[in-house]
C-alpha positions as CSV (number, residue, x, y, z in Angstrom):
1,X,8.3,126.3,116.8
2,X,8.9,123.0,117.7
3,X,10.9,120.1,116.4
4,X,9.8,116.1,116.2
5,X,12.2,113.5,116.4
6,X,9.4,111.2,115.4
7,X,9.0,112.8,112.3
8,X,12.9,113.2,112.1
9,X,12.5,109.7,111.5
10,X,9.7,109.6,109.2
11,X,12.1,111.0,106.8
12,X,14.6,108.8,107.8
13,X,12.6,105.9,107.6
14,X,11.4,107.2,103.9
15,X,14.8,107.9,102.6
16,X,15.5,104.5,103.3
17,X,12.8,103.4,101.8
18,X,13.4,105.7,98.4
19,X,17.2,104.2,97.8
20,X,16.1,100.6,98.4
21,X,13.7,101.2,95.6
22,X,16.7,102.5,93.2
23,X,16.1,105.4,90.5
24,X,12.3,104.0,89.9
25,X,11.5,104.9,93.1
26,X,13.4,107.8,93.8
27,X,11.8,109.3,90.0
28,X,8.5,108.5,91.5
29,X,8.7,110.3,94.8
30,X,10.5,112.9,93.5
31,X,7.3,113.7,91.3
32,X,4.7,113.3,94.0
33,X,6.5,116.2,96.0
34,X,7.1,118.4,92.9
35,X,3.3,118.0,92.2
36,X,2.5,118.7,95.6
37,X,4.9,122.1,96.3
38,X,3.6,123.4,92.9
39,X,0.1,123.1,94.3
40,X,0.6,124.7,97.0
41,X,2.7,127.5,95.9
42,X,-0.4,128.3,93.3
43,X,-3.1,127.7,95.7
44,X,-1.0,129.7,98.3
45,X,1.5,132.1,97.1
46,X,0.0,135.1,95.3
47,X,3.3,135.1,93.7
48,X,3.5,131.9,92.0
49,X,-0.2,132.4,91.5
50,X,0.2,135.1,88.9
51,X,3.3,133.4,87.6
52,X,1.5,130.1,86.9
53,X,-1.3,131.4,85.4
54,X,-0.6,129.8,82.5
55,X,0.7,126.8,83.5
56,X,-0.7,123.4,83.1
57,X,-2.8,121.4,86.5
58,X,-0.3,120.6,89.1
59,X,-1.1,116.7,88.5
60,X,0.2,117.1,85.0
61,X,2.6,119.7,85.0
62,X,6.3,119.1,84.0
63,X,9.6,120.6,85.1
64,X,9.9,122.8,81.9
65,X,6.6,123.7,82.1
66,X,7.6,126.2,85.4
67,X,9.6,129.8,84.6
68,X,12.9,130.1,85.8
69,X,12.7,132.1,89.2
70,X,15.9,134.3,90.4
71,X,16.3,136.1,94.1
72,X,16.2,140.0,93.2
73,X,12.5,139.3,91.6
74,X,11.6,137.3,94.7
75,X,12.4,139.4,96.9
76,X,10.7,142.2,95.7
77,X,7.5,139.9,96.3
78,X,8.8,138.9,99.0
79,X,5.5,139.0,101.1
80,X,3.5,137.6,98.4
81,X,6.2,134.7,97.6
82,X,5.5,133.0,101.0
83,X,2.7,130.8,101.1
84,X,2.1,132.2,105.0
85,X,0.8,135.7,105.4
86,X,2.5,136.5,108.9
87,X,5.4,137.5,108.0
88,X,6.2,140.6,106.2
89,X,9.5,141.5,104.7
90,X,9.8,144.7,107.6
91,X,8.9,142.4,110.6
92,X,11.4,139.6,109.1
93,X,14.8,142.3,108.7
94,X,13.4,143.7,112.3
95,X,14.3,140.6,113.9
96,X,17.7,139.8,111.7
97,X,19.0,143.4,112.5
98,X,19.0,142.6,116.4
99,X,22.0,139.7,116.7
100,X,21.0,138.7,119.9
101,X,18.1,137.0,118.3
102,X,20.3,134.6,116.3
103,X,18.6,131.1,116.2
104,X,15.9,132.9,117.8
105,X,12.4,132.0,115.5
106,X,9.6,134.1,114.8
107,X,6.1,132.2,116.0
108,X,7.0,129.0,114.1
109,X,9.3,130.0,111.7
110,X,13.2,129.8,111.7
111,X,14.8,133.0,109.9
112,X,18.3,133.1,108.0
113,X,19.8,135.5,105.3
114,X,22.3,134.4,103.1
115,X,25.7,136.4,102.5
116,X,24.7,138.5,99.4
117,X,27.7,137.2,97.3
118,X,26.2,137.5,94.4
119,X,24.4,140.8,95.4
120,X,21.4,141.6,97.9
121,X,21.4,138.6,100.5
122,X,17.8,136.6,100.4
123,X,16.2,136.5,103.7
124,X,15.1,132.4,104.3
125,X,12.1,131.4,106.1
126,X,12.2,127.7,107.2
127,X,9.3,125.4,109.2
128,X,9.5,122.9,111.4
129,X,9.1,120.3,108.7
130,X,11.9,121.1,107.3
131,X,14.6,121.1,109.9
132,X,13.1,117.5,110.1
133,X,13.7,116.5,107.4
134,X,17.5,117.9,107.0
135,X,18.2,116.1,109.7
136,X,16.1,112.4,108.8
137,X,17.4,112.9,105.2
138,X,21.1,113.6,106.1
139,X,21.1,110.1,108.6
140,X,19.5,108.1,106.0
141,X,22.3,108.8,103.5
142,X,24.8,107.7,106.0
143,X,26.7,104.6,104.8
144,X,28.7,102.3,107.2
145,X,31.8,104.1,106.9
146,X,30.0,108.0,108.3
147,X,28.3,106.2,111.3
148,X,32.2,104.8,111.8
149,X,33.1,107.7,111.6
150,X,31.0,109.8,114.0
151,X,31.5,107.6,116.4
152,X,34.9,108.4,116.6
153,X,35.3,111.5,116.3
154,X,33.0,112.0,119.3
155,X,35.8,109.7,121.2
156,X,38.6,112.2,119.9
157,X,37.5,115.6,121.3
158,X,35.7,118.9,119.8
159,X,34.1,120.1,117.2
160,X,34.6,123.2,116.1
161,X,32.7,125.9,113.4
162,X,34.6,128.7,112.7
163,X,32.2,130.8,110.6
164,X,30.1,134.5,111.0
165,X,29.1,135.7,114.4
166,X,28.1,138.8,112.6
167,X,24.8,138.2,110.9
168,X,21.6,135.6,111.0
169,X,23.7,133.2,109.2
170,X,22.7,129.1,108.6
171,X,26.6,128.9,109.6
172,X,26.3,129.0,113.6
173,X,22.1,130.1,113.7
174,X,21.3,127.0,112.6
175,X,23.0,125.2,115.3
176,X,21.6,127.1,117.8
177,X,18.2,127.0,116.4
178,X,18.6,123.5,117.7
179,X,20.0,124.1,120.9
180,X,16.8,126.0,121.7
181,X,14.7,123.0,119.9
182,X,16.1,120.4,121.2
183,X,18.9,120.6,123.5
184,X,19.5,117.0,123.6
185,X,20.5,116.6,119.6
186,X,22.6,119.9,120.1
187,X,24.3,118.4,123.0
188,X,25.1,115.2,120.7
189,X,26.4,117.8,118.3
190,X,29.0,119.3,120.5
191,X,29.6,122.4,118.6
192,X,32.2,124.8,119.8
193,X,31.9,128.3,117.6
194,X,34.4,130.4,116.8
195,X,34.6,133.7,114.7
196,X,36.3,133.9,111.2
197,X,36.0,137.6,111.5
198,X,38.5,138.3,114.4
199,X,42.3,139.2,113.9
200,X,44.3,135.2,112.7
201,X,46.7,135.7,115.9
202,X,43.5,135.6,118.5
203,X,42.1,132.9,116.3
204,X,44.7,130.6,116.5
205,X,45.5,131.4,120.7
206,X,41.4,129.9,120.7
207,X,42.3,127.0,118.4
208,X,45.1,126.2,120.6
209,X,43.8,126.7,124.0
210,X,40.8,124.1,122.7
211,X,41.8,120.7,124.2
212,X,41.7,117.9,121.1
213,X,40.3,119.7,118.1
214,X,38.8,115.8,116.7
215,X,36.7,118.1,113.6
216,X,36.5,121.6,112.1
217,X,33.8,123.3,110.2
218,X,34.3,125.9,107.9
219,X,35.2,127.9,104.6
220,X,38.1,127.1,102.2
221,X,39.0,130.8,102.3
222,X,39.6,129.9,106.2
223,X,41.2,126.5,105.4
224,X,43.9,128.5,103.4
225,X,44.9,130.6,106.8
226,X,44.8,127.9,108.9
227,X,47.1,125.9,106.3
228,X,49.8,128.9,106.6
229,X,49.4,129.0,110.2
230,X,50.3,125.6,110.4
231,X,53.2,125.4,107.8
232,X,54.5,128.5,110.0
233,X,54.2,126.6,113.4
234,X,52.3,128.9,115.4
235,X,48.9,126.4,114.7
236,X,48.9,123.5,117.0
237,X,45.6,121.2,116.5
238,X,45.7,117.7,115.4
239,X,42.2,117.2,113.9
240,X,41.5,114.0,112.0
241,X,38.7,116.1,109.8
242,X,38.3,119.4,108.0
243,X,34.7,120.0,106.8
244,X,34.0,122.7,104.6
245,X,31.4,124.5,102.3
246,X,30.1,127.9,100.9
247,X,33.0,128.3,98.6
248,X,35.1,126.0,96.2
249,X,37.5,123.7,97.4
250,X,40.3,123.4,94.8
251,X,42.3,120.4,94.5
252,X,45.4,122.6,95.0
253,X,44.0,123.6,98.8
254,X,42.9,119.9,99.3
255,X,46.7,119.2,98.7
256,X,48.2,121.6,100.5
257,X,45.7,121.0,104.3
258,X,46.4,116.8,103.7
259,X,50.6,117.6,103.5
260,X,50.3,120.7,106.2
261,X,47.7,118.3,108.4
262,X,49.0,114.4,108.7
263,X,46.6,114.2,111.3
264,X,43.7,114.0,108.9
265,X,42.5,110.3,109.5
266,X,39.0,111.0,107.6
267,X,40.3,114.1,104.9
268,X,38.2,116.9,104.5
269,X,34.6,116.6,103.6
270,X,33.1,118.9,101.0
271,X,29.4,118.6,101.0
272,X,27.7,120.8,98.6
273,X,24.6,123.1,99.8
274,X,23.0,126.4,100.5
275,X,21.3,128.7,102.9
276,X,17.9,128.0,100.6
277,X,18.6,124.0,101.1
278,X,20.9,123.5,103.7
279,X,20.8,119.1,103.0
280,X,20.7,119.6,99.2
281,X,23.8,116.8,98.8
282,X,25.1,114.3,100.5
283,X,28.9,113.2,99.8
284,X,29.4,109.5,100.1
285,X,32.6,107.9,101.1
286,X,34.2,108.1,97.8
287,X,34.2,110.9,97.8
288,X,31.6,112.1,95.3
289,X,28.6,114.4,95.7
290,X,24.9,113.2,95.6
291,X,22.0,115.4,94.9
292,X,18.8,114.2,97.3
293,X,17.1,113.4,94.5
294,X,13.8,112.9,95.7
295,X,13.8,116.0,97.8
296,X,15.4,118.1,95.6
297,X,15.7,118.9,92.1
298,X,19.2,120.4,90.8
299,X,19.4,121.2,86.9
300,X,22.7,121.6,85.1
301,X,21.2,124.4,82.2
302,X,23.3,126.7,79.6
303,X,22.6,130.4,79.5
304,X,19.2,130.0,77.6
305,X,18.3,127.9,81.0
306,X,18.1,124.3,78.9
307,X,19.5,121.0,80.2
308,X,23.3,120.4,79.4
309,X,24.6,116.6,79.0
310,X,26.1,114.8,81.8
311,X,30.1,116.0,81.6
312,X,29.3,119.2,80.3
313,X,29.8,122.4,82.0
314,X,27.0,124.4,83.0
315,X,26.6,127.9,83.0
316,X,24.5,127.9,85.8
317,X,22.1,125.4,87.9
318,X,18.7,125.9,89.2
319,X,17.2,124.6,92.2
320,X,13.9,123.1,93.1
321,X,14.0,122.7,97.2
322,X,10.5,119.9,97.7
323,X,10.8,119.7,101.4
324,X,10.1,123.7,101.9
325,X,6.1,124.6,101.5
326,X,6.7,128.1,103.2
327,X,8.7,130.0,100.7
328,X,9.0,128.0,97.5
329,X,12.0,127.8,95.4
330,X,11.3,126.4,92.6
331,X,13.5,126.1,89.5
332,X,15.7,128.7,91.2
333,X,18.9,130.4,89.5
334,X,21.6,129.5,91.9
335,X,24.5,131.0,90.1
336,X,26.7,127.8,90.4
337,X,28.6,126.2,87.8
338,X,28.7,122.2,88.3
339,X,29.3,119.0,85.8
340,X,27.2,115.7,86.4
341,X,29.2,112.8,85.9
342,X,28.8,110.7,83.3
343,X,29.3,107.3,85.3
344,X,27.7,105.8,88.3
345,X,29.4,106.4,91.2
346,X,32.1,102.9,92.9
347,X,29.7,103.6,96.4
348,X,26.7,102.1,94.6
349,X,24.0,104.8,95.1
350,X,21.2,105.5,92.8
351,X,21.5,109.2,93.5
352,X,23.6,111.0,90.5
353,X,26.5,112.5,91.3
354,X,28.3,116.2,90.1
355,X,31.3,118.1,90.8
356,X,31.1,121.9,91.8
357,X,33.3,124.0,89.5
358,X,32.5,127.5,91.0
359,X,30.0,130.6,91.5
360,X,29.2,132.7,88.6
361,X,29.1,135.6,91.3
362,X,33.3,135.0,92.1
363,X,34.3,135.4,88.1
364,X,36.2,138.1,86.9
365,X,34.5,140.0,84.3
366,X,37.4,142.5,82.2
367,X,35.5,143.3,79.0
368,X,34.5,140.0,76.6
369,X,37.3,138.0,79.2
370,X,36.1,136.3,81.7
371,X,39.0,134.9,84.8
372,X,38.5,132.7,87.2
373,X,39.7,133.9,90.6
374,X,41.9,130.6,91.2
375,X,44.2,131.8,88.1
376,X,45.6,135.0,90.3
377,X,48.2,133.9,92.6
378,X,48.5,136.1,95.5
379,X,50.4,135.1,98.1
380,X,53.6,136.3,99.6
381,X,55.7,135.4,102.9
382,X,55.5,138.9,103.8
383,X,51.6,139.0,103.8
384,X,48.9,136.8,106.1
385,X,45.8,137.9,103.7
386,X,45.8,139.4,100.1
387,X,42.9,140.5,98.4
388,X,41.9,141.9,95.0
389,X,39.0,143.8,94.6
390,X,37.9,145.0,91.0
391,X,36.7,148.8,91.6
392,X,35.4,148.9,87.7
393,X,35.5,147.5,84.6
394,X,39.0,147.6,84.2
395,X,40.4,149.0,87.6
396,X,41.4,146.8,90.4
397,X,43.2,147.6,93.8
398,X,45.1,145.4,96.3
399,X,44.7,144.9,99.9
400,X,47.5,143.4,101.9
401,X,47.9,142.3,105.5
402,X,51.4,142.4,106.4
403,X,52.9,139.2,108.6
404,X,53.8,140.3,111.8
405,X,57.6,142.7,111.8
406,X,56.6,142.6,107.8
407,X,55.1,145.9,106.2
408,X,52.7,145.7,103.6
409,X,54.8,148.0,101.0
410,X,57.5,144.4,101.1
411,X,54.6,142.8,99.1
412,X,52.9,145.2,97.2
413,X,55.3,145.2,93.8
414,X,55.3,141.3,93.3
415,X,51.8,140.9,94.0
416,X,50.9,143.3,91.6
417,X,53.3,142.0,88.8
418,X,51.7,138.7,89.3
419,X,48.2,140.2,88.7
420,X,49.3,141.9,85.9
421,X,51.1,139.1,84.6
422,X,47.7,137.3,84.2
423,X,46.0,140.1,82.6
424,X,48.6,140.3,80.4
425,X,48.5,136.2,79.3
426,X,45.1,136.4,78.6
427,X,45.3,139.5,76.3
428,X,44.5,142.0,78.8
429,X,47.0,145.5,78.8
430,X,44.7,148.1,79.6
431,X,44.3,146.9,83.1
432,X,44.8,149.2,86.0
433,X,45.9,147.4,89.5
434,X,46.8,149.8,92.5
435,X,47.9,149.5,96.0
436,X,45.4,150.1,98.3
437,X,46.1,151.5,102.1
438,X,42.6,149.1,103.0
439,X,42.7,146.2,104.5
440,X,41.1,142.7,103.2
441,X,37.6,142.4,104.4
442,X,35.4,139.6,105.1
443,X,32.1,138.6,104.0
444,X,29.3,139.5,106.8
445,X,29.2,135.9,106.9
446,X,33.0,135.6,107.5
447,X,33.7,134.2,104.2
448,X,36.9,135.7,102.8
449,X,37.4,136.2,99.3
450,X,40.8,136.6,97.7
451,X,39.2,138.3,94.5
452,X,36.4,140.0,95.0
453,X,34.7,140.4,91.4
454,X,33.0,143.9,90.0
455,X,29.3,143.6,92.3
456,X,26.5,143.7,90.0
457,X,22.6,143.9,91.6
458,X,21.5,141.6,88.6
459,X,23.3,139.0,87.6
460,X,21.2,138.2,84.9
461,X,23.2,141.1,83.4
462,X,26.7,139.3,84.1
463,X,28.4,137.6,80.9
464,X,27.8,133.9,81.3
465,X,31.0,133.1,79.1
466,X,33.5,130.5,81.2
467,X,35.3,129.6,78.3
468,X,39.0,130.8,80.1
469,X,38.2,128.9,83.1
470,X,41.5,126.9,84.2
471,X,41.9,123.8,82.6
472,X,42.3,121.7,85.8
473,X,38.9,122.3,86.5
């Protein structure tokens, strides 16, 4: 596997190309490489080949003319979704069982596996092509104000991601896919990695011993522990930016980091993507998310999968990723809940922009009620992590780690009134909340969930209703 910064900059070069032309141009390219990915996936994938039997020629095909795909039926075909026939499912979970192959590809093929938060984790196959392109797209939807701000924070000191060391993850395997690629971008990157999963105490003695923390990668789920560890004085970075993903930011949190962290000269970005399309947005310096609209294709649908109006809610999205020929995702049920906006965006691009409201995967489903996890409230100065975890339809148990000199039995009865309380306010009686002797647990990507919802391996079988989502969002 190799990478070309030459054709790094062919898509540079393009993308620059695309926005001068505005939304004419982007339309245009955008269906040249949909015709082109569904031609190959038919000519190539037995999969899509029996699923577009029926479907019209790839020079005159439409969006709504392709089925809706989801992961558990891919991956079931998992061999005969690629458009390769090298790479079968067992050889593939071979090499993501042994962790000292992280970053590590297979012949000339990059291998990641998402976190399974909605159920069995999809194993992502990635060419050449298109880490070229993530990284030729992502520079040429730099304004003035990100190259300003790069060069800075190079000036100020590290960068840190604090994600998953447990697991083939696009969190720190991506990066050092690219150290093995091409040691001179990953030396310009300057990444310093540190684990999420590790006790808060030995990840806050790392964060300090680190000489000018200038930039931190990572979840929101972290950004919440750092903020306590900061407010309590035993955290003591300066960065000047928080970068985060995988999870929703809340403007609560985004409150909360910006009082507990003056430092924060640039705020804390939020870009939107995925394991299956790691540059799928691009967030501009007002602040506002951008889908790469000639790469990608992101639809905002209602349960029956049919377009919603700009400033309505969707109940889910579904993804077309252009720049991946190898394993096709086309019109693919992410599970995420966004809102385009209506009007276009103060930063002048042509790209339309959207606000993420959550994963379907992280409601609460308790009967016909469906909860948002940001309505529970579970903190308490007597515990460093609190978790609820729904053990059925209508059972849920609490997992508290005490502060240090604080036991975890302090916490327990408020915590649980709280939850209840909830319940309770949105008609809910018959709700059973425990203590539970576990511990929280992390993600195997070292994502940590405060509510962890009921698992279900289909979530086509999930209630789509989000009509007692909180109003602020």
């Amino acid at each position: 596997m190799r990478f070309s910064l030459l054709k790094a900059f062919e898509y540079f070069a393009g993308g620059l190309w695309t926005v001068w032309g505005g939304r004419k141009r982007i339309g245009a390219r955008q269906r040249r490489n949909l015709q082109r990915l569904v031609e190959k996936a038919r000519r190539d994938s037995p999969l899509f080949q029996r699923l577009y039997a029926d479907v019209p020629p790839s020079a005159e095909v439409e969006l709504s003319d392709l089925p809706v795909t989801c992961k558990p039926d891919l991956m079931r075909d998992f061999g005969d979704w690629l458009t390769i026939r090298s790479l079968p499912l067992e050889r593939v979970r071979e090499h993501l069982r042994d962790i000292s192959k992280v970053g590590v590809p297979i012949d000339d093929f990059a291998v990641f596996q998402t976190s399974g938060t909605s159920g069995e984790p999809a194993v992502i196959v990635l060419s050449s092509s298109f880490l070229e392109y993530a990284y030729g797209i992502m520079l040429a939807r730099f304004e003035r104000y990100h190259w300003k701000l790069m060069r800075d924070l190079r000036k100020r000191g590290a960068r840190v991601t604090i994600t998953g060391g447990n697991g083939h993850f696009a969190g720190n395997g991506f990066n050092k896919l690219v150290q093995r690629l091409s040691p001179t971008l990953a030396r310009g990157l300057g990444v310093t990695f540190i684990e999420a999963e590790q006790p808060i105490d030995q990840l806050v003695d790392k964060l300090n011993a680190i000489a000018n923390v200038a930039w931190i990668v990572t979840y929101p789920s972290m950004l919440t522990i750092l903020v306590k560890e900061k407010e309590a004085g035993r955290l003591q970075i300066e960065p000047a930016l928080f970068s985060c993903g995988g999870e929703t930011l809340t403007d609560e949190l985004r409150e909360r980091v910006l009082q507990a962290f003056p430092s924060l000269k640039y705020g804390i970005a939020d870009p939107y993507g995925c394991t299956e399309c790691l540059v799928l947005s691009f967030e501009c310096s007002h602040g506002r998310k951008h889908v790469n609209e000639d790469w990608v294709i992101l639809e905002a649908v209602d349960e029956a999968m049919r377009p919603v109006p700009d400033g309505t809610l969707s109940a889910t999205v579904l993804l077309t990723v252009l720049a991946n020929e190898v394993q096709p995702f086309i019109r693919y049920d992410l599970g995420d809940c966004v809102r385009y906006h209506t009007d276009r965006c103060p930063c002048g691009s042509p790209f339309r922009s959207f606000q993420v409201v959550g994963r379907q995967a992280t409601l609460v489903h308790v009967g016909d009620v469906t909860l948002s996890p940001l309505v529970f409230d579970l903190e308490h100065e007597s515990a460093r992590r609190v978790q609820l975890v729904q053990t059925g339809g209508r059972q849920f148990e609490l997992r508290i780690e005490p502060t240090d000199g604080a036991k975890a039995e302090d916490a327990f009865p408020e915590v649980i009134e709280a939850v209840k309380r909830v319940f309770r306010d949105n008609g809910l009686v018959d709700v059973t909340v425990r203590a539970s002797k576990k511990l929280p647990e992390f993600t195997a990507s070292g994502k940590f969930h405060e509510v962890m919802p009921l698992r279900s391996t289909d979530a086509r079988n999930v209630t789509r209703s989000v009509s007692r989502l909180p109003a602020t969002e």
